[in-house]
N, C-alpha and C positions, 0 to 999 in steps of 0.2 A: 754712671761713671762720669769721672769731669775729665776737662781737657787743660792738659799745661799751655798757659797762655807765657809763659814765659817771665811771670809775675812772683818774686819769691819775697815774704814778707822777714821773713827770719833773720835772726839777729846777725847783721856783720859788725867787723873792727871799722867805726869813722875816726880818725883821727884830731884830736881837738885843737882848734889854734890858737884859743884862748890862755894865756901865761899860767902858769900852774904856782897851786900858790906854795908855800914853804912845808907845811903838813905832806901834799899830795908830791910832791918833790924826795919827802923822803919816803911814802909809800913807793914809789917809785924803786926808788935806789934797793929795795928790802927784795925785791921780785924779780926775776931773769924776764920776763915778756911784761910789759907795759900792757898788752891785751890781756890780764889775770886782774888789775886792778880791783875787779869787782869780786873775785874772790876772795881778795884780802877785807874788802869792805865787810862782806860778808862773814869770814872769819870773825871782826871786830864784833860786830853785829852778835854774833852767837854767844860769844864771850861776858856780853855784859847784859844778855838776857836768858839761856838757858843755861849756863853755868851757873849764876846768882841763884837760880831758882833751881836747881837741881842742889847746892848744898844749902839753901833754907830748910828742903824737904825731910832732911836729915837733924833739924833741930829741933829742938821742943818748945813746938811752939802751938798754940790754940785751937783746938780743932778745927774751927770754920776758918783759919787764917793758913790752918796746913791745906785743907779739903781746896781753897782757893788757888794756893800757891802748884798744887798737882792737879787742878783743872787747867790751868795755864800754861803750862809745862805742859802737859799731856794737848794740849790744842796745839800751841805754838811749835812741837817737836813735829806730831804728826801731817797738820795742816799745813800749817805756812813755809819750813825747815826742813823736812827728809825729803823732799824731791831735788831743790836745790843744795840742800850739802850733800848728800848721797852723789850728784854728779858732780858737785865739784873735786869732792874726793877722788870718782873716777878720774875726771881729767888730769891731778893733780899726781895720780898716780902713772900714766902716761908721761907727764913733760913734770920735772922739776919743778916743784912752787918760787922757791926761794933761793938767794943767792949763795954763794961760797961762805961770805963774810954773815951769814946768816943762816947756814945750814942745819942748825938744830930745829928750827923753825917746823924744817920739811916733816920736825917727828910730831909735832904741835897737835895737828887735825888728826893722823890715825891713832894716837895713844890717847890725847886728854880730849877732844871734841867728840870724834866719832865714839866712845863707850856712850856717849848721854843717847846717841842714836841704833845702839844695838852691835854698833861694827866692832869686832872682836879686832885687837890694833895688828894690822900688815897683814889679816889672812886676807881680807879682800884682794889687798895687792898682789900676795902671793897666787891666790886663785883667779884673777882676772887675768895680769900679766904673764904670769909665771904657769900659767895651763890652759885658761878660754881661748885667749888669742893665738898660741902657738896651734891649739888642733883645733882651732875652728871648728866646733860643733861636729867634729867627727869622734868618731867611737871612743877614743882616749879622754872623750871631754867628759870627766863629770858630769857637766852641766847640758850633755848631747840633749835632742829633743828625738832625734830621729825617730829614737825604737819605740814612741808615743804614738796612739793615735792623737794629733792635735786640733782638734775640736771636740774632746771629751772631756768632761769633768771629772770622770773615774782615772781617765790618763795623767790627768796633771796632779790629781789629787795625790797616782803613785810618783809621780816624776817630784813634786815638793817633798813629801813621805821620806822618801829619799835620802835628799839632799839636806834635810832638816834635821833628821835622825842621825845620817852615816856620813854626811858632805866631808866633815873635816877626815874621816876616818877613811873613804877613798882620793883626797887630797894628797894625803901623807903616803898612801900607797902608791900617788902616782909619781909622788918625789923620789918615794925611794928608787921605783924602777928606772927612772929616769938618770938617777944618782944627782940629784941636784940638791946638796945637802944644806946650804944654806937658803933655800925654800921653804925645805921641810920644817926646819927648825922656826924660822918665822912665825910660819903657817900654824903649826902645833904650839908654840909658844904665847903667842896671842889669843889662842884658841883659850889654853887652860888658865891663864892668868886672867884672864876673863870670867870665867865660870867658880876661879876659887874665889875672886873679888864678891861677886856674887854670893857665894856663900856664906863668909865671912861679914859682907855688910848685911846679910838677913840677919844674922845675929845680935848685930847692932839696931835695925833697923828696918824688919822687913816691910813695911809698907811704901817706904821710901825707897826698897833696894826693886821692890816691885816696877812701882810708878817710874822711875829714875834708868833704870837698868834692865831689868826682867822684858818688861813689856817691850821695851823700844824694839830689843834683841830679837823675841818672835814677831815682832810685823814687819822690821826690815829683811828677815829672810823671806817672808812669804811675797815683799813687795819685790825684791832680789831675782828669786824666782819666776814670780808671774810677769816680770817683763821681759826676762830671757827667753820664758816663755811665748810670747807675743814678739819678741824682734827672731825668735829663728821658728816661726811655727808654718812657713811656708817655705816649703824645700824641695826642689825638683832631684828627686831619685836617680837621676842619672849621671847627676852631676853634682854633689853633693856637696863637694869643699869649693863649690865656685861662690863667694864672698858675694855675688849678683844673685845669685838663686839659693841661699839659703839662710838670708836677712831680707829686712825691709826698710822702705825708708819714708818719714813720713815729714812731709815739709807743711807750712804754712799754718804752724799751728801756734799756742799761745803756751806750751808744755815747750817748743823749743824756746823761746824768751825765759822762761823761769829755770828750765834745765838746760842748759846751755846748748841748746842742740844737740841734744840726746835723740833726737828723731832721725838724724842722717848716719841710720847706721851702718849700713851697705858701707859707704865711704871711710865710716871708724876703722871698718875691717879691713878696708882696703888698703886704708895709710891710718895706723894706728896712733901715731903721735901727730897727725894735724893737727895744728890747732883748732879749739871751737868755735871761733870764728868766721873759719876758712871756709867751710863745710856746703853751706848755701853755693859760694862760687865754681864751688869743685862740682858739685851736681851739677851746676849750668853747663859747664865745661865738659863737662865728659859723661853729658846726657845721652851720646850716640852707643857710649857703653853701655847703659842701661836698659837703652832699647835692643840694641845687639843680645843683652841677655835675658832678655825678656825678665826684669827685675821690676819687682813689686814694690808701688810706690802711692803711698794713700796720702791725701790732701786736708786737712780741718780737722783730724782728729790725729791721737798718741795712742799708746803704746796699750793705756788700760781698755780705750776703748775697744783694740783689736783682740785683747783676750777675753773681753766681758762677750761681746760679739760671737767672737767663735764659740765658748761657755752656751753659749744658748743658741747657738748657731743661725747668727742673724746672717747671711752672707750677702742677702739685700741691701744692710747699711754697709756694710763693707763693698758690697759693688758700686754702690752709692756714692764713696767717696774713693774710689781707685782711681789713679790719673792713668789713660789710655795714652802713655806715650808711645810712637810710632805706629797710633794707628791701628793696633792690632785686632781689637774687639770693635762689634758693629752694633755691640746688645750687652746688659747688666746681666741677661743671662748666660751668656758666653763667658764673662768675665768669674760669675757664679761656678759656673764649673771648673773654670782653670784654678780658683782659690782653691774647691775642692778637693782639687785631684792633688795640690801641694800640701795639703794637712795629712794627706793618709799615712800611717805608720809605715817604715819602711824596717826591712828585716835587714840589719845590718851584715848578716850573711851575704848578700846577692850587693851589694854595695860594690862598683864597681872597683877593681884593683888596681887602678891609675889613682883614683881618690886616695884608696885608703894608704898608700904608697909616699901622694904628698904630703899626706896628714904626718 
């Protein structure tokens, strides 16, 4: 286990004093938080290289120059690209991208960027915003972990199974009962315009609608998954919907530089429109909360390594890298068992009824 030296490498807002030149000026003006800057870069960035190359893949063109054009595309989406657009998207869906005088903009990344990466346009939003975060990995969530054992491979493999198959189809269910009807509509909306798209361009093009579309779709749920996965698979059963005990957070890593601090998730939960910037100073700050809640906080590694880890149930590297704030543990095997004893399936029946009440 390591020790918080009080040392946090993770990305914050420094503000530049350098004059800004005429271009960055009006990036600027286009965007409600000057701290988004690099999202727009990034935006830019995507536009003139996986755009371009996702409608090449659709023309007639050489085979070794098509074969090339979707090894590029297939590297560049999945390598360099879906960690960091997948959470800019998150954040983006949190706090407003773009300004009033620019608000069309905001529809830009979930309709025309996000299909080259699998995202069906506004369910994400609809199902992050509009249902993860209201019940909090409690029983109503789709996306609950609870009623998993989470350190099995049979467990998760039903928990994706799932959400892969039926996700939009208890989404909609959960709109209806909630009656929140311009949810539903979103949420189903994006869903099948998506999949008729899909059909219709295999007709045109299926090797392109594959490479282009098909693929992106099933590895971003399964990447979707396996890190919700991994951010709620330690859960104290008695307390269930406490936002300290049933996420994690994992600083000092080189996945919050590229994902915008996607690792401080405890805090996501806790104040869901933070800015990602903020995130590092809000842990320093109200670290005494964490140890108060006995919240689980790992150091040099993210989110995949926590689910590969438990998948094989390493909890040596995982005691390995837990940061023992307030002292609690004296031994990596103490710390070994408290991990364990937060992965075990919990039968949502005996869930206490104060929880399920705030939920």
């Amino acid at each position: 286990m390591k020790v918080f030296t009080d040392v946090l490498t993770d990305p914050v807002y420094i503000q530049s004093h350098k004059p800004d030149s005429a271009f960055r000026k009006f990036l600027k003006s286009m965007i409600r938080d000057e701290r988004d800057l690099p999202f727009l870069y990034l935006t830019i960035e995507l536009t003139f290289t996986l755009l371009p190359l996702a409608i090449l893949l659709f023309l007639p063109l050489p085979t070794w120059l098509w074969w090339t054009a979707a090894a590029a595309f297939t590297v560049l989406n999945n390598f360099r690209y879906k960690g960091p657009f997948g959470l800019m998207l998150h954040c983006t869906s949190h706090r407003v991208f773009f300004v009033k005088k620019y608000q069309l903009l905001n529809h830009y990344l979930p309709w025309v960027i996000g299909p080259l990466f699998g995202q069906t346009p506004e369910t994400y939003y609809s199902h992050h915003i509009g249902m993860h975060h209201p019940e909090n990995n409690m029983p109503d969530d789709d996306s609950c972990t609870m009623p998993y054992q989470r350190d099995s491979i049979r467990g998760f493999s039903r928990y994706l199974g799932s959400f892969f198959f039926a996700g939009v189809v208890h989404l909609a269910m959960y709109f209806i009962k909630k009656n929140r009807k311009k949810l539903l509509v979103r949420s189903v909306r994006g869903e099948m315009l998506y999949i008729l798209m899909c059909i219709g361009l295999s007709f045109v093009n299926f090797p392109a609608t594959l490479v282009v579309f098909i693929l992106p779709f099933v590895i971003s749920r399964i990447i979707m998954m396996l890190g919700n996965w991994a951010q709620h698979a330690f859960i104290c059963a008695g307390d269930p919907d406490n936002s300290y005990k049933n996420s994690i957070t994992c600083i000092n890593t080189k996945y919050n530089h590229k994902c915008w601090n996607d690792g401080y998730h405890i805090s996501h939960h806790i104040k869901p429109s933070m800015h990602w910037t903020e995130h590092p100073h809000y842990f320093r700050k109200t670290l005494h909360e964490y140890i108060e809640n006995e919240a689980i906080v790992f150091d040099g590694i993210h989110f995949l390594h926590v689910w590969l880890w438990l998948m094989t149930k390493r909890y040596d590297l995982l005691a390995k890298h837990y940061v023992n704030i307030g002292n609690r543990f004296s031994s990596d095997e103490e710390v070994m068992a408290f991990l364990k004893q937060r992965t075990k399936k919990i039968d949502l029946a005996n869930i206490p009824a104060a929880s399920v009440a705030a939920a």
